[in-house]
C-alpha positions in Angstrom: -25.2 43.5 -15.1 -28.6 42.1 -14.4 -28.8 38.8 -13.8 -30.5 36.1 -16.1 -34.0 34.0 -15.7 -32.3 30.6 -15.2 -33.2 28.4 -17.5 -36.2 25.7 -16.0 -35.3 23.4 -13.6 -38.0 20.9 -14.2 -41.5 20.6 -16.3 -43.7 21.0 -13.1 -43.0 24.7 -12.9 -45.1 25.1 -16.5 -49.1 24.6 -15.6 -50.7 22.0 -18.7 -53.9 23.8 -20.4 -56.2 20.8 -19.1 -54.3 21.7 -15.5 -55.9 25.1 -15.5 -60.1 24.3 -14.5 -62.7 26.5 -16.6 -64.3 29.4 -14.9 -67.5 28.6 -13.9 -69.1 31.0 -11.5 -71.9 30.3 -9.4 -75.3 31.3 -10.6 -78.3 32.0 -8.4 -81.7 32.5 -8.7 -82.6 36.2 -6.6 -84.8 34.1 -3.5 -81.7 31.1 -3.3 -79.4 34.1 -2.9 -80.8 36.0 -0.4 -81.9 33.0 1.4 -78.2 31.7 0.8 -77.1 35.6 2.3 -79.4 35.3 5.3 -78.3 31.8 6.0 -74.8 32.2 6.0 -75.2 35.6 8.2 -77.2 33.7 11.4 -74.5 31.1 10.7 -71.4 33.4 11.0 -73.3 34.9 14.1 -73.6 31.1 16.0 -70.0 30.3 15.3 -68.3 33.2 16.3 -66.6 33.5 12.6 -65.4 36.5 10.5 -65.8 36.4 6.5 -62.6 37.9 4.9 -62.5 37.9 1.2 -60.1 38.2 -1.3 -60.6 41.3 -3.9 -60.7 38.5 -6.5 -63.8 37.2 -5.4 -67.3 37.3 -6.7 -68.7 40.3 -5.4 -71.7 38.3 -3.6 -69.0 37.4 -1.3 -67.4 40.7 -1.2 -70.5 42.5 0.3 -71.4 39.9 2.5 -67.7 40.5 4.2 -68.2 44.1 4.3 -71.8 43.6 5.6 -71.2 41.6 8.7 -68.0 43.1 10.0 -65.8 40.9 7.7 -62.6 42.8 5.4 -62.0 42.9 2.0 -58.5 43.2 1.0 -55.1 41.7 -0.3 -54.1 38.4 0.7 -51.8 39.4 4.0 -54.3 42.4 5.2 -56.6 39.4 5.2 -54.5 37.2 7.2 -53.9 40.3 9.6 -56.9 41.7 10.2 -58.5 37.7 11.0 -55.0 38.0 13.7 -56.6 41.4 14.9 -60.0 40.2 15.2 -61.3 38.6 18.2 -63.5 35.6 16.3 -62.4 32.6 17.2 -63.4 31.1 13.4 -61.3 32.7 9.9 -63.4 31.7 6.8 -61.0 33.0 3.9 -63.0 33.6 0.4 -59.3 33.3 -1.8 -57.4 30.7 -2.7 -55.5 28.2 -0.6 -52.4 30.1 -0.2 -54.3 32.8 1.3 -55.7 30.2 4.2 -52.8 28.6 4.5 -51.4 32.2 5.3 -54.3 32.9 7.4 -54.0 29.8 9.6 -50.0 30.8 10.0 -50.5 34.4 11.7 -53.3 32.8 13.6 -52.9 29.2 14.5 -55.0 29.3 17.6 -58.4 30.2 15.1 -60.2 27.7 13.0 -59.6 28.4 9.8 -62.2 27.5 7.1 -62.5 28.2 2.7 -65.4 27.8 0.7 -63.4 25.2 -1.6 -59.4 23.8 -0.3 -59.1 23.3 -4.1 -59.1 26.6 -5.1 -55.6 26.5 -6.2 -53.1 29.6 -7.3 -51.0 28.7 -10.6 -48.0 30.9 -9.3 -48.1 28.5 -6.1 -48.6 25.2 -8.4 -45.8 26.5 -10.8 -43.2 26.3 -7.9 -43.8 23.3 -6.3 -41.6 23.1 -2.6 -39.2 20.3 -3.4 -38.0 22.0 -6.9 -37.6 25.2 -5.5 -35.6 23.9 -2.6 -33.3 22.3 -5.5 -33.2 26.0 -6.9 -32.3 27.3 -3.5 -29.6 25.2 -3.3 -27.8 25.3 -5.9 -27.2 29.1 -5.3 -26.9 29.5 -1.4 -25.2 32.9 -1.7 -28.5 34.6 -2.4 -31.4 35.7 -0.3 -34.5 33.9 -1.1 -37.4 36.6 -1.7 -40.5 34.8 -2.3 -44.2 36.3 -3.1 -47.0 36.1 -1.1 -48.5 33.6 -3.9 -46.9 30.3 -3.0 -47.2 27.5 -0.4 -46.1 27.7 3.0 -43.6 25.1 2.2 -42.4 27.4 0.2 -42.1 30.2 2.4 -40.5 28.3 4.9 -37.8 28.1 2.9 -37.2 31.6 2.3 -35.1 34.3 4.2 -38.0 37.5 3.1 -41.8 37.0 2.0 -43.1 40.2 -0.1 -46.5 41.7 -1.4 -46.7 43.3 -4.6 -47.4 46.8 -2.9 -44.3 46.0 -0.9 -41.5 44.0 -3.4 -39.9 47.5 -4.5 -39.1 48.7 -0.5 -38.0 45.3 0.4 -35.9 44.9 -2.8 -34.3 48.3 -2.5 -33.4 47.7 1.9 -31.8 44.2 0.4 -29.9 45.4 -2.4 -28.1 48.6 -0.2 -27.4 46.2 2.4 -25.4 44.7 -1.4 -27.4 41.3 -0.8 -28.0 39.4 -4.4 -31.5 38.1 -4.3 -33.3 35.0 -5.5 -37.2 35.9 -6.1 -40.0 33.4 -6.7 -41.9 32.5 -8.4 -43.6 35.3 -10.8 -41.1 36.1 -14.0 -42.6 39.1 -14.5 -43.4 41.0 -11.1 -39.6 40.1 -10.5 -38.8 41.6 -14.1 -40.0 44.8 -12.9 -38.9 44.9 -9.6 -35.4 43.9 -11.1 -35.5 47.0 -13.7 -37.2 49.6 -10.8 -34.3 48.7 -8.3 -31.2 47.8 -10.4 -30.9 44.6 -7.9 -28.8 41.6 -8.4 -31.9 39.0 -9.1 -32.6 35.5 -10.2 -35.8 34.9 -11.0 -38.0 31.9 -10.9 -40.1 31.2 -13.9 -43.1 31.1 -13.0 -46.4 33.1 -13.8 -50.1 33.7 -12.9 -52.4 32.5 -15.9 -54.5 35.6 -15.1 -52.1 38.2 -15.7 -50.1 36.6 -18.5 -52.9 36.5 -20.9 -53.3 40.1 -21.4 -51.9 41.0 -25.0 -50.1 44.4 -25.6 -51.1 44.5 -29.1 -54.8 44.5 -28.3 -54.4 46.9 -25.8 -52.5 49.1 -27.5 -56.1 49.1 -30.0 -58.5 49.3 -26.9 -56.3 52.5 -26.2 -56.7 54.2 -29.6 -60.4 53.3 -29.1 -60.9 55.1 -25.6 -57.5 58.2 -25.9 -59.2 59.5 -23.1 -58.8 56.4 -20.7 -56.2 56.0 -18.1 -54.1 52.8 -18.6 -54.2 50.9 -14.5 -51.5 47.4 -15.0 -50.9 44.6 -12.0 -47.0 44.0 -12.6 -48.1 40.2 -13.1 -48.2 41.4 -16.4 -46.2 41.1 -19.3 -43.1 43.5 -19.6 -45.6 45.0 -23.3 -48.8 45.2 -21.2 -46.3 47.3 -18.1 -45.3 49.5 -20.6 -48.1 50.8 -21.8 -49.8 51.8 -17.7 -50.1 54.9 -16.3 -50.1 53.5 -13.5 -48.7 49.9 -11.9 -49.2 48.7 -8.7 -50.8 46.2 -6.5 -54.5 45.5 -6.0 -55.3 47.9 -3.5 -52.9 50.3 -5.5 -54.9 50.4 -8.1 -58.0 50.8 -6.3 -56.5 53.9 -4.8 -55.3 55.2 -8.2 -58.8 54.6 -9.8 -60.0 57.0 -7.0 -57.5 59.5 -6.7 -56.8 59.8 -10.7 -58.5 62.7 -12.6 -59.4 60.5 -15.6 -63.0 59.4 -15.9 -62.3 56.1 -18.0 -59.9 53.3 -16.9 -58.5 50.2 -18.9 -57.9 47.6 -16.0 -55.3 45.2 -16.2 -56.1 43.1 -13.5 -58.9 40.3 -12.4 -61.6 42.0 -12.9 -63.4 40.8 -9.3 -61.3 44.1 -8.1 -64.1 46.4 -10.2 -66.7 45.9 -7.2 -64.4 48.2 -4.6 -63.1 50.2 -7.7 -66.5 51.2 -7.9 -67.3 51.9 -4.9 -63.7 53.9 -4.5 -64.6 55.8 -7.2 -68.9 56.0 -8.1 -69.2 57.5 -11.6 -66.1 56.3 -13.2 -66.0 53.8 -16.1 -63.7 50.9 -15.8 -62.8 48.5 -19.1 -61.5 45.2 -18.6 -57.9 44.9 -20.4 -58.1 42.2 -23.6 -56.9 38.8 -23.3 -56.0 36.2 -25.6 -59.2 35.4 -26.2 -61.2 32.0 -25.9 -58.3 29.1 -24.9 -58.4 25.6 -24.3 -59.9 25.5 -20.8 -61.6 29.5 -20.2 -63.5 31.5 -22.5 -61.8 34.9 -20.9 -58.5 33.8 -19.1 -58.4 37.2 -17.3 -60.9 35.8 -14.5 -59.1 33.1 -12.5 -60.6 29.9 -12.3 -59.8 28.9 -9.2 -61.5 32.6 -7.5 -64.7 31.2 -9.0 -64.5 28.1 -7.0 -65.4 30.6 -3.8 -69.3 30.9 -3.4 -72.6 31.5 -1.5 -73.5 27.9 -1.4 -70.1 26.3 -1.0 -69.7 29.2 1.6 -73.2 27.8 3.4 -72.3 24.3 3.6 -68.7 24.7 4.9 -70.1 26.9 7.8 -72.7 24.5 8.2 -70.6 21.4 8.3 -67.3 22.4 9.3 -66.0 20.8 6.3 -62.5 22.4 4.4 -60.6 23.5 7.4 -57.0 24.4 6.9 -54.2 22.7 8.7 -50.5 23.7 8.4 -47.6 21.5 9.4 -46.7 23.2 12.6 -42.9 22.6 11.7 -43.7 24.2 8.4 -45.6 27.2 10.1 -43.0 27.7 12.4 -40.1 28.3 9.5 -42.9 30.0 7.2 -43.6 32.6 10.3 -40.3 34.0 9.9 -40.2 35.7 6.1 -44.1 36.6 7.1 -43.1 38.6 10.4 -39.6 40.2 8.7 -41.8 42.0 5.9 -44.5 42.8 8.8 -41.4 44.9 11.1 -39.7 45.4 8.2 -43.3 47.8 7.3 -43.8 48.9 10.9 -40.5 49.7 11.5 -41.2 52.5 8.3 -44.6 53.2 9.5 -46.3 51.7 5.8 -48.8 49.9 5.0 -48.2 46.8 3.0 -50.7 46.5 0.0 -51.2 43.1 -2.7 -51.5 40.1 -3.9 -52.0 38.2 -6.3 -53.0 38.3 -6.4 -54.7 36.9 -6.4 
């Protein structure tokens, strides 16, 4: 039998609406942004720096990556590919999980975001000291944790895991018969849990994002567009999951928007990932999911706040200034290293590629 989600273990693991910033994305006049664009090119040049950015992100920031020999990707690919660059300066377009993870495989490189406030509400919903608490009361288990959460966090568990890379890890665990605590996402670990039949305890936690898309509504949009494929992050509610064609990570479901035969695609996701979807698959018509509608703090709670915080002129000054670099405990790092580098040869060892996030 399956287990249980405990019950809470303390009010700091559920995010307050006036906790969760509105989305206010940048806005630029054309000659500020290409001036901004320009500006922020010479200035990666002089410092020897690399732009990696989050699939999340405004799509400004997105091109600029891809135009100055910068990545695009998934939270770990970004960390990785700053490790396999030679630049001795990161600057990570995310959110601060993402540098922190960044500054962990490469502690040697200056490490630098747009904003360090550009939170992650699956990272704030398990804060370190509660989840330790957690840990301990059930020491038997092996502590899985996502890619979303602190490096406190991490450093306190045995495996860290990617969306694109939960099921394989999951399934290697539970044939070695290991019983697994997961953090910090309810339902990602939901449908790992019912995917791989493993012994798991879940956290219960969840990304604002992905937890405001309503089944009912999409079950509508659907009848609206018969002919559209159906693309889910498994963030999302066990309703929304059940109604995909396809689930997967973020660079999943760019792949499936490409190699799919449909021409229309309801998106349940942050919609920041439309920029490479289009450009995975020119000519195709992607629809964002529905949300719960206008809320307390965000007009359309499928675009994450915190994502917006990243932009051309906060991007500017921090290369400019030097300002928002991000420093790790190296005690922390050290422990945090460890579930980071087991998924890594855990992948390499099987010849994959590890794909997700949030993850964003």
């Amino acid at each position: 039998m399956h287990a249980k989600v405990e019950p809470q273990p303390g009010p700091a693991r559920i995010l307050r609406p006036e906790e969760i910033p509105a989305v206010q994305p940048e806005v630029l006049e054309p000659a500020e942004r290409e001036a901004l664009r320009a500006r922020i090119k010479r200035l990666l040049e002089e410092q020897d720096a690399v732009l990696v950015a989050h699939y999340y992100t405004d799509p400004e920031l997105q091109r600029l990556a891809d135009e100055t020999g910068g990545h695009v990707s998934d939270s770990l690919d970004m960390a990785r590919f700053g490790h396999e660059h030679p630049a001795s300066t990161l600057v990570v377009c995310g959110v601060r999980f993402m540098g922190e993870t960044a500054k962990i495989l490469n502690p040697e490189k200056r490490v630098l975001m747009p904003d360090l406030g550009a939170e992650c509400s699956l990272d704030l919903a398990c804060p370190a000291e509660a989840f330790a608490a957690f840990c301990d009361r059930h020491p038997d288990r092996t502590v899985v944790v996502y890619a979303n959460t602190s490096a406190a966090v991490k450093a306190r568990a045995d495996w860290m895991v990617t969306s694109g890379s939960a099921l394989d890890v999951v399934r290697h665990l539970k044939a070695r018969g290991e019983r697994i605590l997961w953090a910090p996402d309810r339902h990602l670990g939901r449908w790992v849990r019912e995917q791989t039949g493993a012994d798991m305890l879940l956290w219960d936690g969840a990304c604002v994002v992905h937890e405001s898309f309503q089944a009912e509504a999409l079950a509508r949009l659907r009848a609206e567009h018969p002919q559209a494929k159906v693309l889910v992050h498994p963030e999302s509610p066990a309703e929304v999951v059940a109604q995909a064609d396809y689930v997967g990570s973020t660079s999943g479901i760019i792949e499936a928007a490409r190699r799919m035969d449909a021409e229309v695609f309801i998106v349940a996701t942050e919609p920041g990932i439309f920029h490479k979807m289009r450009e995975a698959a020119p000519g195709k018509t992607f629809i964002e999911a529905p949300t719960g509608g206008r809320g307390a703090t965000c007009t359309s709670c499928e675009r994450c706040p915190w994502m917006a915080m990243n932009g051309l002129r906060r991007l500017a000054q921090v290369l400019e200034t030097g300002a928002n670099e991000v420093h790790v405990d190296p005690a922390v790092a050290e422990r945090a290293l460890v579930p980071i580098r087991r998924l890594l040869d855990f992948a390499r060892a099987r010849r994959q590629e590890i794909y997700g996030n949030n993850d964003a």
